[in-house]
C-alpha positions in Angstrom: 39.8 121.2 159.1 40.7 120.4 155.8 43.4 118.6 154.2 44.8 121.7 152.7 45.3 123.8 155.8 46.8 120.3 157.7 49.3 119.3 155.6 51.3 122.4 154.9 51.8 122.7 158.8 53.1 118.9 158.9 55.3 118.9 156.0 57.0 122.3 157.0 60.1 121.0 159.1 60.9 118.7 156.5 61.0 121.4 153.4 62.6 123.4 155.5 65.7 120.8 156.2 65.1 119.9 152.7 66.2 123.6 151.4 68.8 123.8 153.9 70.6 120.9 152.7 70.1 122.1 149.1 71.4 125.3 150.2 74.7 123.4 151.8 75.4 121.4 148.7 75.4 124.6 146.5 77.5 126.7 148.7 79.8 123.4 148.6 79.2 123.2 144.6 80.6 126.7 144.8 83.7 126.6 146.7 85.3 123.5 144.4 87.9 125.0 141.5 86.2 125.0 137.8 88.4 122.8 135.8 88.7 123.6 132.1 87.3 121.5 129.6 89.5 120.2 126.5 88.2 121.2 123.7 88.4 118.1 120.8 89.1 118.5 117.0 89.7 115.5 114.5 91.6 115.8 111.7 90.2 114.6 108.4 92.4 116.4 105.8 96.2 117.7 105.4 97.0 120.2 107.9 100.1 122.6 109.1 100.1 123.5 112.6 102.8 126.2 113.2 105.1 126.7 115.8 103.1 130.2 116.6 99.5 128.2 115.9 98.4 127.4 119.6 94.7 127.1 118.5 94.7 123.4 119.8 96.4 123.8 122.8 95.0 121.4 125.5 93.2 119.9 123.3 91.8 116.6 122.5 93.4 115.7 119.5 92.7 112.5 116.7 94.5 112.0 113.4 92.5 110.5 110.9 93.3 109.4 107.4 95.7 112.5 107.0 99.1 114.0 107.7 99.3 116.4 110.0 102.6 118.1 110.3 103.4 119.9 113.5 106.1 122.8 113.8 107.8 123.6 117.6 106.4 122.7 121.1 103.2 122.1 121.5 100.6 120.3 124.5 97.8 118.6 123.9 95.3 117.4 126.5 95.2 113.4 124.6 96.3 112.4 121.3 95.3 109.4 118.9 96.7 108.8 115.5 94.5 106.4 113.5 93.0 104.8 110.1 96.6 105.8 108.5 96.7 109.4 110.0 100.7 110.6 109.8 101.8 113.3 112.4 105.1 114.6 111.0 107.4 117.4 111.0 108.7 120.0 108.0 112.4 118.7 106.9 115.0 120.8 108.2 113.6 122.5 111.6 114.9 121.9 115.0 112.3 119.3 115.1 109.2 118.6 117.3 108.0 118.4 121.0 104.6 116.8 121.6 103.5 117.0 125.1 100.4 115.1 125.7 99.1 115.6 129.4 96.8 112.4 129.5 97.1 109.5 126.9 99.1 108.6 123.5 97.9 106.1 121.1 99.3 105.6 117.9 96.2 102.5 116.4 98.1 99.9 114.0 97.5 101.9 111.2 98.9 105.3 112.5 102.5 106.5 112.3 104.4 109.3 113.4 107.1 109.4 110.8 109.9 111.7 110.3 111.6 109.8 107.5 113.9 112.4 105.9 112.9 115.1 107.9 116.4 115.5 109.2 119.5 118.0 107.2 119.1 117.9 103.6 121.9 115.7 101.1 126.0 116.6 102.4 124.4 119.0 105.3 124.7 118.4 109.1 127.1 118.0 111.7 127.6 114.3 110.2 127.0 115.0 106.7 128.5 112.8 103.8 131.3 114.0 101.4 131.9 113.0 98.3 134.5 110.8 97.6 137.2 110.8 95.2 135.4 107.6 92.8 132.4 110.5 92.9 130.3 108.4 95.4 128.9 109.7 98.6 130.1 108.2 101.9 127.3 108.0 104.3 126.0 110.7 106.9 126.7 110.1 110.4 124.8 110.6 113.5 124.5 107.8 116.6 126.8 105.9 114.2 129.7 106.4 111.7 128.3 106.5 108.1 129.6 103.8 105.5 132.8 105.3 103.1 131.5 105.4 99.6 134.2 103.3 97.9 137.0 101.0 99.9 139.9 103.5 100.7 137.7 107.0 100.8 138.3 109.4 103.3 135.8 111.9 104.4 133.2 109.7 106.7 132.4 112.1 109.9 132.5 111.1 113.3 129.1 110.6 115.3 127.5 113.4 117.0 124.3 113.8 119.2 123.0 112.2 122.9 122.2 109.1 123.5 120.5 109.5 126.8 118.8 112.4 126.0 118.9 112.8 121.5 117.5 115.7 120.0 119.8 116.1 117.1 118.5 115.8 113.0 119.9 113.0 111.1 122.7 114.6 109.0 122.3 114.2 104.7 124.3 111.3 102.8 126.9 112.6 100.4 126.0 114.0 96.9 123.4 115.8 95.4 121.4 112.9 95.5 122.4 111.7 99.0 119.6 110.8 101.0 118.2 113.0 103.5 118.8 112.5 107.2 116.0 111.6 110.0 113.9 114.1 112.0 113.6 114.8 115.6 110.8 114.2 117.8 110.5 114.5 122.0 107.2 112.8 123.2 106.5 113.7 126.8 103.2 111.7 127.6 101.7 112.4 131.1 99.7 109.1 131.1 100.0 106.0 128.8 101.4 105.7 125.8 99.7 103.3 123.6 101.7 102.1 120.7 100.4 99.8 117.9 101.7 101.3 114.9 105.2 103.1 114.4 107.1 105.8 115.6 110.1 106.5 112.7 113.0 108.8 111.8 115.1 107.3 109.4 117.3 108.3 107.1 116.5 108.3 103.6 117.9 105.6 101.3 119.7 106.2 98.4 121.5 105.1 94.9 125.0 106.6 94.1 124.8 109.1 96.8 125.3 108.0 100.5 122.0 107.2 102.4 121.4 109.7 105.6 121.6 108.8 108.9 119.0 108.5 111.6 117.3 111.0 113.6 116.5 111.0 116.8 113.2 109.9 118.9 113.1 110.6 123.0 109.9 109.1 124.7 109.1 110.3 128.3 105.9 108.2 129.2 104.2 107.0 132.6 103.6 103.5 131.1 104.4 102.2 127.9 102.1 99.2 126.1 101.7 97.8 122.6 102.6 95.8 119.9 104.4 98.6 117.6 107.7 100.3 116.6 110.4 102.4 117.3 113.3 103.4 114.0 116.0 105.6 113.8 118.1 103.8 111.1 120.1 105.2 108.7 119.4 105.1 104.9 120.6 102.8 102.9 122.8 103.1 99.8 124.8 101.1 96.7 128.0 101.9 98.8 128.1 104.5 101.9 124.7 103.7 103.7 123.8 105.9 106.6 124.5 105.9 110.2 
């Protein structure tokens, strides 16, 4: 008897256990949920993402050597800002809400900065009037804004949350007050890595009063790094911002 017909016959229990247990793991391979895949895009050049824009949705996003600016609510599957990418917001909306289900890093060379993206100059809950010596008092927010000249009226009282801000930073009095900080609400899933800055100040100015501060909320599982977090107001020659 040859080879041929012998060998089948003795290596036939063992494909047979073989293709059962084959069998077994794909049945198994089967039964476990399909997770979705994030899809990943890097920015490399000046881009608007609208409020109604949910083309990135869940996915994984970089920022790099660009602005991005971001309108609304929007959830992204990780986020990095780096090599001076920008992520801000257009002045004057009801700001921004980045969730970011896994990780946040902002490298030591990104920002997200909403530097006068708050109300416009005299606008706002807190914005600055103009004084009688024709200098604007400062906008408030958090604070009181500084009085334009000593003996003006006109500063408004502070407005927003502190526990839980959302508010724009209100504009500093005159036409050439300075405009007041955006709004941003970061809820980050995993860690937040934070190198480089996270702003919304108020904008300085000259005669005019400077705008106050926005506002900046940060929900994050852990929070690590060697970078910033502003909401001042603007300063000004006499009524800076609050």
């Amino acid at each position: 008897m040859s080879c041929w017909t012998v060998l089948p016959s003795v290596l036939l229990p063992y494909v047979c256990r073989a293709l059962v247990f084959w069998y077994a793991l794909l049945l198994s391979a089967l039964a476990l949920p399909v997770l979705a895949q994030a899809g990943h895009v890097t920015f490399t050049t000046n881009t608007v993402i609208t409020a109604g824009n949910r083309s990135y949705e869940n996915f994984a996003v970089r920022v790099r050597g660009c602005t991005v600016t971001i309108e609304g609510e929007h959830t992204f599957h990780s986020l990095v800002v780096e090599r001076f990418g920008m992520i801000t917001h257009p002045p004057g909306v009801a700001g921004l809400h980045i969730t970011v289900t896994n990780d946040l890093e902002v490298t030591r060379d990104g920002l997200i900065d909403l530097t006068g993206c708050g109300y416009g100059p005299g606008m706002g809950p807190g914005g600055g009037d103009v004084t009688t010596s024709n200098t604007g008092n400062g906008a408030s927010h958090g604070g009181s804004g500084g009085r334009g000249a000593p003996g003006s009226t006109g500063v408004r009282a502070p407005y927003g949350a502190i526990v839980s801000p959302l508010e724009l930073g209100s504009g500093g009095g005159r036409a050439d007050g300075g405009a007041g900080g955006g709004a941003v609400r970061l809820s980050v899933g995993g860690t937040l890595v934070l190198d480089g800055g996270i702003l919304a100040n108020g904008e300085n100015a000259g005669s005019g009063g400077g705008g106050s501060g926005g506002s900046i909320w940060i929900d994050a599982g852990v929070v690590t790094g060697s970078g910033f977090v502003q909401a001042h107001g603007g300063s000004a020659i006499t009524g800076g911002g609050g």
